[in-house]
C-alpha positions as CSV (number, residue, x, y, z in Angstrom):
1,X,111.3,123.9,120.0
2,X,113.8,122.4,117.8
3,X,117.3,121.8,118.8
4,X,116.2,122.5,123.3
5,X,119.2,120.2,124.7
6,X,118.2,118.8,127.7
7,X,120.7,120.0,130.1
8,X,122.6,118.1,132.8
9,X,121.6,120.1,135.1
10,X,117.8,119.3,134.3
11,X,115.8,117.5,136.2
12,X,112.9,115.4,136.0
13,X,110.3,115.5,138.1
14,X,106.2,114.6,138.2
15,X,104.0,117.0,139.7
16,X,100.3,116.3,141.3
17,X,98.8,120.0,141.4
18,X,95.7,120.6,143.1
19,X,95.4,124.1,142.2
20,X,96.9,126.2,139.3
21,X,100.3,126.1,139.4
22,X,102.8,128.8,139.2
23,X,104.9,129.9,136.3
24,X,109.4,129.3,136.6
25,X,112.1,129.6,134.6
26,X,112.7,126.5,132.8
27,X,115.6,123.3,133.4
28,X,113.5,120.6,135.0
29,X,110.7,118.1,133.4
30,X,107.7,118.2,135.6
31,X,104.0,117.5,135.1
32,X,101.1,118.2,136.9
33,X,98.2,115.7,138.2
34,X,95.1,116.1,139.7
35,X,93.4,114.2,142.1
36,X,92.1,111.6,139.9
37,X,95.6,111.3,138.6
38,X,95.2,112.9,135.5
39,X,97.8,115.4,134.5
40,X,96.6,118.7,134.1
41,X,99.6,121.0,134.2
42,X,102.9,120.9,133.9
43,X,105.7,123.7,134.8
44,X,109.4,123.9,136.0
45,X,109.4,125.6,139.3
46,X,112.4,125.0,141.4
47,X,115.4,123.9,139.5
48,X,117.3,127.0,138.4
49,X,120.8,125.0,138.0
50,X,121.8,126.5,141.3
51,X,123.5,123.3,142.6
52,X,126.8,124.9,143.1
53,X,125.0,127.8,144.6
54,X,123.6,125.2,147.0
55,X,126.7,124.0,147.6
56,X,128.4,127.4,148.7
57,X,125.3,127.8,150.9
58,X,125.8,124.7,152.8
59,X,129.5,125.5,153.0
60,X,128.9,128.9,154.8
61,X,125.4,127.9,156.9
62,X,126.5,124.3,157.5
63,X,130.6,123.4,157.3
64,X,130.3,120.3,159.0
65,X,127.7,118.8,156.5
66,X,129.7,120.9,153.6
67,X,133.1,118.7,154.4
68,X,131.1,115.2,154.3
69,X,130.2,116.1,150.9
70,X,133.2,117.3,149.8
71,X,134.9,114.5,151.7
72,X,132.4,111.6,149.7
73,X,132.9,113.6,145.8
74,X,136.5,113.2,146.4
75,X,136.2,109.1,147.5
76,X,135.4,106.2,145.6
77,X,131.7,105.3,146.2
78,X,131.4,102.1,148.6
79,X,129.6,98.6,146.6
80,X,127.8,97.0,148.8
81,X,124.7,94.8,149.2
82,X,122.5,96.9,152.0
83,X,120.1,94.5,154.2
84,X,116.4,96.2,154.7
85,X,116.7,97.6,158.2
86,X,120.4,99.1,157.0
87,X,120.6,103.5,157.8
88,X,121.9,105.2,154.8
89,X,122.5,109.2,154.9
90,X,121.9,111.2,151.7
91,X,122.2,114.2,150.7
92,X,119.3,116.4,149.7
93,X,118.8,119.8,148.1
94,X,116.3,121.8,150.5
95,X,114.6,124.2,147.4
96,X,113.3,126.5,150.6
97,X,117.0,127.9,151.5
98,X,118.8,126.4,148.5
99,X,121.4,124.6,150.5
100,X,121.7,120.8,150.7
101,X,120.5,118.7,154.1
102,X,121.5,115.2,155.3
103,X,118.2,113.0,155.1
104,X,119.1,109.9,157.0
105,X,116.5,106.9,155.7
106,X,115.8,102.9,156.2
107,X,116.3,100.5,153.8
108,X,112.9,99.1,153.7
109,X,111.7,97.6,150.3
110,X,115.1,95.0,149.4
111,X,114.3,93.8,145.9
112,X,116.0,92.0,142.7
113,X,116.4,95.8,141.1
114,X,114.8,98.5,143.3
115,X,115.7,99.4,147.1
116,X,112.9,101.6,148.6
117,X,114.5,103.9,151.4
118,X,112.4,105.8,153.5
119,X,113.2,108.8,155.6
120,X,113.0,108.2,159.4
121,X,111.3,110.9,160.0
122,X,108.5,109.4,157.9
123,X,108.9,105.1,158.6
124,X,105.9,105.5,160.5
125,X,103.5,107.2,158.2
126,X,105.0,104.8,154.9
127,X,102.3,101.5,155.1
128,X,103.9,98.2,154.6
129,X,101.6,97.2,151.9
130,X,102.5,100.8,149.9
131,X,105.8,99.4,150.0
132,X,104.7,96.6,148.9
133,X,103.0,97.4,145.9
134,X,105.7,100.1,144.5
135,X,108.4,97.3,144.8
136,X,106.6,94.8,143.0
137,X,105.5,96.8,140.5
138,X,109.1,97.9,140.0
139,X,110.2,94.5,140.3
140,X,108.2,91.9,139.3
141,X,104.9,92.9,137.6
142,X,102.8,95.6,135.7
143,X,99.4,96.2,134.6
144,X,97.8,93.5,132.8
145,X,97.9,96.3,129.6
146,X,101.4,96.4,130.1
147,X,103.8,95.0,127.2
148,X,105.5,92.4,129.8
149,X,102.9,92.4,132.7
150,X,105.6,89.6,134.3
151,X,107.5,92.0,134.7
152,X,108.2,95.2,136.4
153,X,109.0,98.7,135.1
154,X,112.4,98.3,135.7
155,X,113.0,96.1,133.2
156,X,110.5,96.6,130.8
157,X,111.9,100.2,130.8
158,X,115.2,98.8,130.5
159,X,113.9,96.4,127.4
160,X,112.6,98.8,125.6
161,X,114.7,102.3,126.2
162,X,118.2,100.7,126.7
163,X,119.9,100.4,130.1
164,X,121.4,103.1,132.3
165,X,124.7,104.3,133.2
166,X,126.7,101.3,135.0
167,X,129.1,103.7,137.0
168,X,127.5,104.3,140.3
169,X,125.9,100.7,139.6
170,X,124.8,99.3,143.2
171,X,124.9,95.8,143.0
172,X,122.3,96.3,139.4
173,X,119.7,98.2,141.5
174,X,117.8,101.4,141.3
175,X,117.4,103.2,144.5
176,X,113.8,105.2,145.3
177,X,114.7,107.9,148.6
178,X,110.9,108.3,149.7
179,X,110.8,112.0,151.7
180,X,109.4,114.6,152.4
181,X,110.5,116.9,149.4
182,X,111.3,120.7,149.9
183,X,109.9,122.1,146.9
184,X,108.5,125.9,148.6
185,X,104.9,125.3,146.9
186,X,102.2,126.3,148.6
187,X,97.8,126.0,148.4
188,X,98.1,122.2,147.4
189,X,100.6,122.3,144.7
190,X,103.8,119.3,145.5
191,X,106.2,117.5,143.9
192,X,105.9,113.7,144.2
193,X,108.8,112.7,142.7
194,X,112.2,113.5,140.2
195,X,115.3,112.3,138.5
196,X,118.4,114.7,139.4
197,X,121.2,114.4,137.1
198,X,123.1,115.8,139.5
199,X,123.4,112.5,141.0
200,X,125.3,111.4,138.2
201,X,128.0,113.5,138.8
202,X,130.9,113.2,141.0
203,X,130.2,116.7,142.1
204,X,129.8,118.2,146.2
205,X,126.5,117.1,147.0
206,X,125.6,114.4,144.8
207,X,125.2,111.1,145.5
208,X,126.8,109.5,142.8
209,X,123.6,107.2,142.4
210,X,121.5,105.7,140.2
211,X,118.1,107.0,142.2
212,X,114.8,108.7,141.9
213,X,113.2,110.9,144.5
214,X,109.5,110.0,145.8
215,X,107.5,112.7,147.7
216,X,106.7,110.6,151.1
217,X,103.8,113.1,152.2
218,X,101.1,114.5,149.6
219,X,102.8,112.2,146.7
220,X,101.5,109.3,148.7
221,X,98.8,110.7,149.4
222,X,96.4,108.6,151.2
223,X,98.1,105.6,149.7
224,X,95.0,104.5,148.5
225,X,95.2,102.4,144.8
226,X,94.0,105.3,143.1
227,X,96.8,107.3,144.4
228,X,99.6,104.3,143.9
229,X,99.1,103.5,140.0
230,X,99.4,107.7,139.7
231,X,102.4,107.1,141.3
232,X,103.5,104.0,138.9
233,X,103.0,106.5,136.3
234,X,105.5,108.7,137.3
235,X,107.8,105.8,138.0
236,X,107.7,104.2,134.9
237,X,108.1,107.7,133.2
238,X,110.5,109.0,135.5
239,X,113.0,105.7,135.0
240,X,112.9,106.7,131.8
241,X,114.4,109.6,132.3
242,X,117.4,108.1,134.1
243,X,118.1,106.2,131.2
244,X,117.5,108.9,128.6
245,X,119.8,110.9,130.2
246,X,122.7,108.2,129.9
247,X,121.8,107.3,126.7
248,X,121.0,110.6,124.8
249,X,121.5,113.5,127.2
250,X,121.2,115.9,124.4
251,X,117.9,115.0,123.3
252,X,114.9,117.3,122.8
253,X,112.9,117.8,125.3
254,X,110.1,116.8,123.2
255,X,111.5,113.9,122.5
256,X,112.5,112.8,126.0
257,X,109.2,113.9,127.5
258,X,107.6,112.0,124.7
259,X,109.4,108.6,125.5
260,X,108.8,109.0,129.3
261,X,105.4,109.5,128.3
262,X,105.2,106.2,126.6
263,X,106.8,104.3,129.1
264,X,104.3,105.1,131.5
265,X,102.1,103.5,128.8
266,X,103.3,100.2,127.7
267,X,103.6,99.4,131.6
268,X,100.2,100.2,131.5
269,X,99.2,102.8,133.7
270,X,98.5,105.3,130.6
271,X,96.8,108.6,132.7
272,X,96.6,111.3,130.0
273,X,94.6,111.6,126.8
274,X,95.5,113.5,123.3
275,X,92.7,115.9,123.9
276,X,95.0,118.9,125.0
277,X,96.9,118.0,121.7
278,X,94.0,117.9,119.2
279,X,92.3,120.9,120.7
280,X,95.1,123.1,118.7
281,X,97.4,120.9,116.3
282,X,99.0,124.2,114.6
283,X,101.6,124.4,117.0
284,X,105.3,123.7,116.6
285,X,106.0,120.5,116.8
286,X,109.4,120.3,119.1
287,X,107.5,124.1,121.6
288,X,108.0,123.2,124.9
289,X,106.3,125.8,127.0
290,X,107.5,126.2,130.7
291,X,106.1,129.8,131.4
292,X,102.4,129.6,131.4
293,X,100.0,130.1,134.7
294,X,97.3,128.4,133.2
295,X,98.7,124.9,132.7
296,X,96.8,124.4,129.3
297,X,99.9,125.5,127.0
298,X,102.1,122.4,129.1
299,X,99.1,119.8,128.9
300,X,98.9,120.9,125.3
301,X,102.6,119.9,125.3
302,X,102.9,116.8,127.1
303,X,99.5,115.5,124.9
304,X,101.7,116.1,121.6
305,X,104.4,114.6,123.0
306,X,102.4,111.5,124.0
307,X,100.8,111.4,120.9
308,X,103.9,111.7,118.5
309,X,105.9,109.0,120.2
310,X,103.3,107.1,120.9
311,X,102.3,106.9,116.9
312,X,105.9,106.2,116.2
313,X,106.0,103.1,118.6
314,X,102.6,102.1,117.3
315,X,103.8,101.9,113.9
316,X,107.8,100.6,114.4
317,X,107.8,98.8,117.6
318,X,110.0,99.0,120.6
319,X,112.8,98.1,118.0
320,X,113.0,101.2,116.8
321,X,112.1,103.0,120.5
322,X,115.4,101.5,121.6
323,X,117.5,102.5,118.9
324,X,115.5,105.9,118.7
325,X,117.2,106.6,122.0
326,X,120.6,105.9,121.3
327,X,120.2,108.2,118.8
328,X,122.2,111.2,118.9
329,X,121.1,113.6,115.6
330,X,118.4,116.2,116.5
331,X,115.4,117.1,115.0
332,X,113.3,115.3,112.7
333,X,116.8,113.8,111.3
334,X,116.5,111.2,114.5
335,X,113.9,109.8,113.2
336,X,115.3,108.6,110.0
337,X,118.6,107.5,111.6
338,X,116.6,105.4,114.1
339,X,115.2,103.9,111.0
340,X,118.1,103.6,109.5
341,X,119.4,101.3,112.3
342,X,116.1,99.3,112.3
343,X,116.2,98.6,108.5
344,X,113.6,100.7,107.6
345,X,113.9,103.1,104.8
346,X,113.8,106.7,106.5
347,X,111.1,109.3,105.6
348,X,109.9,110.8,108.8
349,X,108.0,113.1,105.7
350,X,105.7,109.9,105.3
351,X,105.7,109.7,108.9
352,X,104.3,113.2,109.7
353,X,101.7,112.4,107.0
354,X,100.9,109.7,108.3
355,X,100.3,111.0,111.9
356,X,98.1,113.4,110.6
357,X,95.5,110.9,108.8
358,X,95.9,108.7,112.0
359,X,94.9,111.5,114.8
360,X,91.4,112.0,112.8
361,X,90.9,107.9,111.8
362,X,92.5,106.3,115.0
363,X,91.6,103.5,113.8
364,X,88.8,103.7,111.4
365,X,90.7,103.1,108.2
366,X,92.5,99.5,107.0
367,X,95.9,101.5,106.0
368,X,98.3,100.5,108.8
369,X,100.2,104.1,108.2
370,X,96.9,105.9,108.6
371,X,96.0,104.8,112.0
372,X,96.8,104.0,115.4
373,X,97.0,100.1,115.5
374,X,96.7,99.5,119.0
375,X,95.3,103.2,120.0
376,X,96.2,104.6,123.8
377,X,92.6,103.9,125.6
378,X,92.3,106.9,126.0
379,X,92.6,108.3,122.6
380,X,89.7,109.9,120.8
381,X,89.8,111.7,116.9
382,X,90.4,115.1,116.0
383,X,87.4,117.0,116.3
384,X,86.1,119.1,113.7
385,X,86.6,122.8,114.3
386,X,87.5,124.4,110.8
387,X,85.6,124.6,108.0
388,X,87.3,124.9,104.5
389,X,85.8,128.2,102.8
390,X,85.2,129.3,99.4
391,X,88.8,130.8,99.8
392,X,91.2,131.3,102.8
393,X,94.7,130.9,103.8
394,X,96.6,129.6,107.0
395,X,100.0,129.8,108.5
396,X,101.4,126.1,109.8
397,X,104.1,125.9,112.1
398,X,107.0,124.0,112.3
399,X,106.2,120.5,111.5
400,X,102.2,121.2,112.7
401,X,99.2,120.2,111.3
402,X,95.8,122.5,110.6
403,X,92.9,120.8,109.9
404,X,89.6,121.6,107.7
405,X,86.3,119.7,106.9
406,X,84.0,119.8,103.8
407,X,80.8,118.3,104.6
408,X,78.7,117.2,102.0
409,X,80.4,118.6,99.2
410,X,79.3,119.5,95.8
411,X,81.1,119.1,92.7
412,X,83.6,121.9,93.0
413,X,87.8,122.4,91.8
414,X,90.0,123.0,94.8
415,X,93.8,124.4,94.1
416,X,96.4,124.7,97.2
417,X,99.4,127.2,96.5
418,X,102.3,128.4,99.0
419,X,103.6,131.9,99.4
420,X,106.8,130.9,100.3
421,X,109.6,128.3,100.0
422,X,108.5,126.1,103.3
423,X,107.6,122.7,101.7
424,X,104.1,121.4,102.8
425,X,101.8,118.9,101.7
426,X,97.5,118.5,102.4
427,X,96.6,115.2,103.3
428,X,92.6,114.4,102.0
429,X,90.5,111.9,103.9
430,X,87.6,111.3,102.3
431,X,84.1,109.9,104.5
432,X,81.0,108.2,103.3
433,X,79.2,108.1,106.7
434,X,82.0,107.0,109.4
435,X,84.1,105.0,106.8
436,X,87.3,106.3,105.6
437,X,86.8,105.6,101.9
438,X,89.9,107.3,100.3
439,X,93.1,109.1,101.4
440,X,94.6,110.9,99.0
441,X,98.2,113.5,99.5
442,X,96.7,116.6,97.3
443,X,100.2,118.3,95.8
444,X,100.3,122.2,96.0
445,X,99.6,124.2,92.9
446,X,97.4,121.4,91.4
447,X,93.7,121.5,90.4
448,X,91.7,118.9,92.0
449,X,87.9,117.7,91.2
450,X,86.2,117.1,94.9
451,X,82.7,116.0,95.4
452,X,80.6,114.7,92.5
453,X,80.0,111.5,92.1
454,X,80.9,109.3,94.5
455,X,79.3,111.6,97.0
456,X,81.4,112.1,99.9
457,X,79.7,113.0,103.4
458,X,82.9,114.9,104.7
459,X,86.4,115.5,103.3
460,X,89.0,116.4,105.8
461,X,92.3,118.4,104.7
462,X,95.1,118.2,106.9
463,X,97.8,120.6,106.2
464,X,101.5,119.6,107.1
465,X,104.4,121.8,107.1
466,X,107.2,119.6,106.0
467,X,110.4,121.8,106.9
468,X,113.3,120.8,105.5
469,X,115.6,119.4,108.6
470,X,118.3,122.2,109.3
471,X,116.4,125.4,107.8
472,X,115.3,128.2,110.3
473,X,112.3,127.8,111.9
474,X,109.2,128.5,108.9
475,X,105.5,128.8,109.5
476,X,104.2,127.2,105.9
477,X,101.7,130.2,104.1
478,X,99.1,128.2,102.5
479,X,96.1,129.3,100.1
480,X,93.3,127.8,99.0
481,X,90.7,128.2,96.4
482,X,87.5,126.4,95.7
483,X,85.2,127.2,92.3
484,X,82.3,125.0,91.4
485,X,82.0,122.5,88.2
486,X,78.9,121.1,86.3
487,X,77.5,118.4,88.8
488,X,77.9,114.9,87.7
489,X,81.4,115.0,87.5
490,X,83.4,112.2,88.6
491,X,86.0,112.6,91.8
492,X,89.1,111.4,90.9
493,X,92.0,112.4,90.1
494,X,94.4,115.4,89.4
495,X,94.3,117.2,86.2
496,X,97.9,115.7,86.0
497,X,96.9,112.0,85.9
498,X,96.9,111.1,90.0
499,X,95.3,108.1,91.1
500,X,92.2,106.2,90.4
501,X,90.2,103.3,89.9
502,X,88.0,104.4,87.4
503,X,85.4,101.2,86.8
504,X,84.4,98.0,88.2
505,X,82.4,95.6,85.4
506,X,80.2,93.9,85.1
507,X,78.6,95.3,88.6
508,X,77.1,93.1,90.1
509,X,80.0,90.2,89.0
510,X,79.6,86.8,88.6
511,X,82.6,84.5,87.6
512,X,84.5,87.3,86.8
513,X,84.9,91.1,86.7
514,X,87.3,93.7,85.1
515,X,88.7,96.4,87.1
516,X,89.6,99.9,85.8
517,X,92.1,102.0,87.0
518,X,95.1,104.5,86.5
519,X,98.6,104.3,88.3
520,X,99.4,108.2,88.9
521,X,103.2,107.8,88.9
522,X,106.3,105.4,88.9
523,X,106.1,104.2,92.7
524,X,105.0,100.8,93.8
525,X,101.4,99.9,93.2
526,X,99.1,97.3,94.8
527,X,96.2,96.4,94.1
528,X,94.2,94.1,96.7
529,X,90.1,93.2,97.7
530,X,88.4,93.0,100.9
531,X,85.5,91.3,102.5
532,X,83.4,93.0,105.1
533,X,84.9,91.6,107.9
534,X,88.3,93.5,106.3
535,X,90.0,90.0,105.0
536,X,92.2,89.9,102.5
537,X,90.6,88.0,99.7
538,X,92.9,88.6,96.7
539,X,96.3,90.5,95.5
540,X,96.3,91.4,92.0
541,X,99.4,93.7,92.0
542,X,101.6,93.6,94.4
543,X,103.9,96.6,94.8
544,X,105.1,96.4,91.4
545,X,105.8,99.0,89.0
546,X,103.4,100.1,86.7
547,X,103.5,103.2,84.6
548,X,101.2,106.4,84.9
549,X,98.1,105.9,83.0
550,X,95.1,103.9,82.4
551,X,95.0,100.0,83.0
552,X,92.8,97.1,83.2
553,X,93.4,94.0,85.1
554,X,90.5,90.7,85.1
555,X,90.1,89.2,88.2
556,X,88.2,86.1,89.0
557,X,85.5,85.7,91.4
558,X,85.1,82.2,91.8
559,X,85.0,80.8,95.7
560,X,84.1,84.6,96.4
561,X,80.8,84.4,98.2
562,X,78.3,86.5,97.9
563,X,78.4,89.9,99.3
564,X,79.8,93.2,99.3
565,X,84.0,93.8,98.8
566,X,86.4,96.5,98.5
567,X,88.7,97.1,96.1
568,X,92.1,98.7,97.6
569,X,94.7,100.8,95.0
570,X,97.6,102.1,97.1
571,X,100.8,104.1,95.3
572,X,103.2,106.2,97.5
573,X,101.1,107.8,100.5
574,X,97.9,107.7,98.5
575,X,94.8,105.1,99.1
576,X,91.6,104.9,97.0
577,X,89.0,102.4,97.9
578,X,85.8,101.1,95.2
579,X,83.1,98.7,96.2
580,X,82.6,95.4,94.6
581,X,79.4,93.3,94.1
582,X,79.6,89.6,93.9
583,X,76.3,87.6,92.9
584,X,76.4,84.6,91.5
């Protein structure tokens, strides 16, 4: 939901849930994994921003431990180089009685920028070579998909997000406190590891550190690989958190969640797939649902925000990642300021269009906006769920998307109209078999001519609901009607003169052809050709202005072998693709 601040007294935290897990009141970022390491569910059980509570619990149960944490907010906090072996006592909030504990740990992982503690009560059970692993992996080196796989998360987190908050800086490092954490779950449900803010406060019971939490009993596991790249994950998305919070701790939810989510990724250990996003695209975009027993709603959420972020690193780079995050507007309006900072020109309205052709082409369309250029292995289209009826109507919300498929479509007029003010716009993707032959944005209360001649096998619609930034929250009311024409009748264009290429000749060409087409506006034009392999062969227009109307333009085909090509005409946000035969 649009304008959520993440609080300071939230917490981040990654979940591994066996069973279902139970429904809380909201505060803390947590996600849910299952055995294979797949997160399934995600809720916020046990921060309730009772810290202070915590506080005057420990003061009245435990007055000895209540003084040292007075006695260290009050003091300046020691900078010091520990040695592995070194003791260290921290304080911990037990979530069983809500009142903080001393958790005295070894230093035993010493690296460039991590120090791995472990409780003593757990030194034991902790293998040498798990230690091993999460240090270099925080240190030194990622997954071979990872976007620096030299280095570790640390810093490829810090590359791409921005760095973290300098004042409880321990000689540069980030300290991990593995141990058993008191989180009351029960029947298989833990938590394996969180980010407190609270820690970045000079408040009773913090300790003014730079630190995330690792579960040192079911997080671990049995420390098998499996169970140590789940937990890499949540490091690499957790550390994100920590720097999130210095950088923009007002940010959405969705937003944060989204970034964490993609840090987990371009370290490569990626564990969730857009499927619990795609199943139900109609949603708000910026919902973050917390109370819900089943898990699916906070899959659902965490899959969106994946998949959003994800497309907006895909297409701008970690340039734009890093000034997304020191980016302090709300809403959709981040976007375009983080554009603004990375010399783009701002429309996250071309964006959102965008993302919806990409999350039904992935990849299976030339048009860099309209897919995912280097897609999340994971990731899989839209499905088809909706077919588009003679007539019908849908609500979007916020900033969602609806979906609906033609297949095999006769020659028939289709109109969209609103009932309301929200602005919205239907995106068309148009099929011959599995090729994305034509995109085309489809304005409201215009009558289009769909099917014909081409044939199309499918046509997709997506609907967007392009809320203006800073109006009330507005589900767009959408109509539709369909009527059929005379078959025969050429697809093209809108009664209003959109665009088109509207002839190829001669066909086949030899030496030379003439192509046909009409510009459907003032914007930019191009004008390119394809071989099969998806080359770029020639540029006859290139981004230049041409008026609305019918043009002609010769184009040689000499050192063109023969073969099949494709003619390209882009203006604005639409694409129409013609074939071209070269025989000679």
């Amino acid at each position: 939901m649009s304008g959520f601040l993440y609080r300071i007294a939230a917490l981040s935290a990654l979940f591994i849930a066996i069973t279902t897990c139970a429904s809380a009141q909201t505060d803390m970022d947590l996600e849910h994994t299952d055995a294979s390491g797949r997160m399934i569910c995600g809720t916020i059980p046990f921060n309730d921003g009772k810290e202070m509570e915590a506080v005057a619990n420990t003061a009245r149960n435990n007055p000895a431990l209540y003084q040292k944490m007075m006695n260290a907010s009050k003091s300046t906090k020691e900078n010091r180089r520990y040695v592995a072996g070194d003791d260290y006592p921290f304080f911990v909030r037990d979530r069983n009685t809500n009142q903080y504990v001393t958790v005295n740990a070894t230093l035993m992982y010493n690296g460039r920028y991590a120090q791995i503690w472990v409780d003593n009560l757990d030194t034991a059970r902790v293998k040498k070579t798990t230690l091993a692993t999460l240090g270099k992996a925080l240190d030194s080196s990622t997954a071979p998909s990872s976007r620096n796989p030299s280095q570790g998360i640390i810093q490829n987190d810090i590359d791409v997000f921005g760095n973290y908050r300098d004042q409880f800086n321990q000689d540069g490092q980030i300290w991990f406190l593995m141990t058993d954490i008191k989180d009351g779950f029960s029947g298989g449900a833990f938590v394996a590891g969180f980010f407190s803010p609270w820690d970045q406060t000079s408040q009773p019971g913090s300790n003014m550190l730079n630190m995330l939490y690792i579960d040192s009993h079911e997080g671990l596991g049995t420390q098998s690989a499996s169970n140590l790249r789940d937990l890499m994950n949540t490091l690499a998305h957790e550390f994100q958190h920590l720097i999130h919070y210095y950088t923009n701790n007002q940010s959405e939810v969705f937003f944060n969640e989204g970034c964490s989510e993609t840090a987990s990724i371009i370290n490569g250990y990626a564990n969730r797939d857009n499927s619990g996003y795609l199943a139900n695209t109609n949603v708000n975009l910026f919902r973050w649902t917390y109370e819900d027993a089943t898990g699916n709603l906070i899959l659902a959420d965490y899959s969106r925000a994946m998949n959003f972020v994800y497309y907006l690193y895909d297409q701008y780079g970690e340039g734009f990642l890093h000034a997304f995050n020191q980016t302090h507007s709300t809403g959709m309006k981040r976007i375009d300021d983080a554009l603004n900072v990375i010399g783009v020109p701002p429309s996250w309205q071309a964006i959102l269009k965008g993302f919806a052709v990409a999350n039904y082409t992935i990849k299976n369309v030339d048009y860099f906006r309209y897919r995912y250029n280097k897609p999340v292995t994971t990731g899989s289209p839209k499905a088809d769920t909706n077919a588009l009826k003679t007539t019908g109507s849908v609500s979007v919300a916020p900033y969602a998307i609806s979906y609906f498929t033609l297949n095999k479509p006769t020659a028939r007029t289709l109109r969209f109209t609103s009932s309301g003010q929200t602005p919205y716009t239907v995106m068309a993707i148009f099929y011959k078999g599995a090729s994305v032959i034509e995109v085309k944005e489809l304005a409201g209360n215009t009558n289009y001519t769909i099917g014909g001649t081409p044939a199309y096998d499918k046509v997709v619609f997506g609907v967007v609901n392009l809320l203006a930034v800073g109006s009330a929250n507005a589900n767009a009311n959408i109509s539709w009607t369909t009527a059929a024409v005379a078959s025969g009748v050429d697809d093209a264009t809108s009664s209003t003169g959109g665009l088109a290429l509207t002839g190829i000749a001669p066909t086949p060409s030899a030496g030379s052809a003439t192509i046909s087409f009409v510009s459907g506006g003032s914007a930019p034009l191009t004008l390119q050709i394809f071989d099969a392999s998806g080359s770029l062969v020639r540029t006859m227009i290139d981004g230049d202005q041409i008026s609305a109307g019918a043009h002609q333009i010769p184009v040689s085909t000499d050192g063109m072998a023969n073969g099949v090509y494709m003619v390209r005409l882009l203006q604005g946000t639409a694409m129409v693709n013609s074939r071209m035969v070269v025989i000679k």
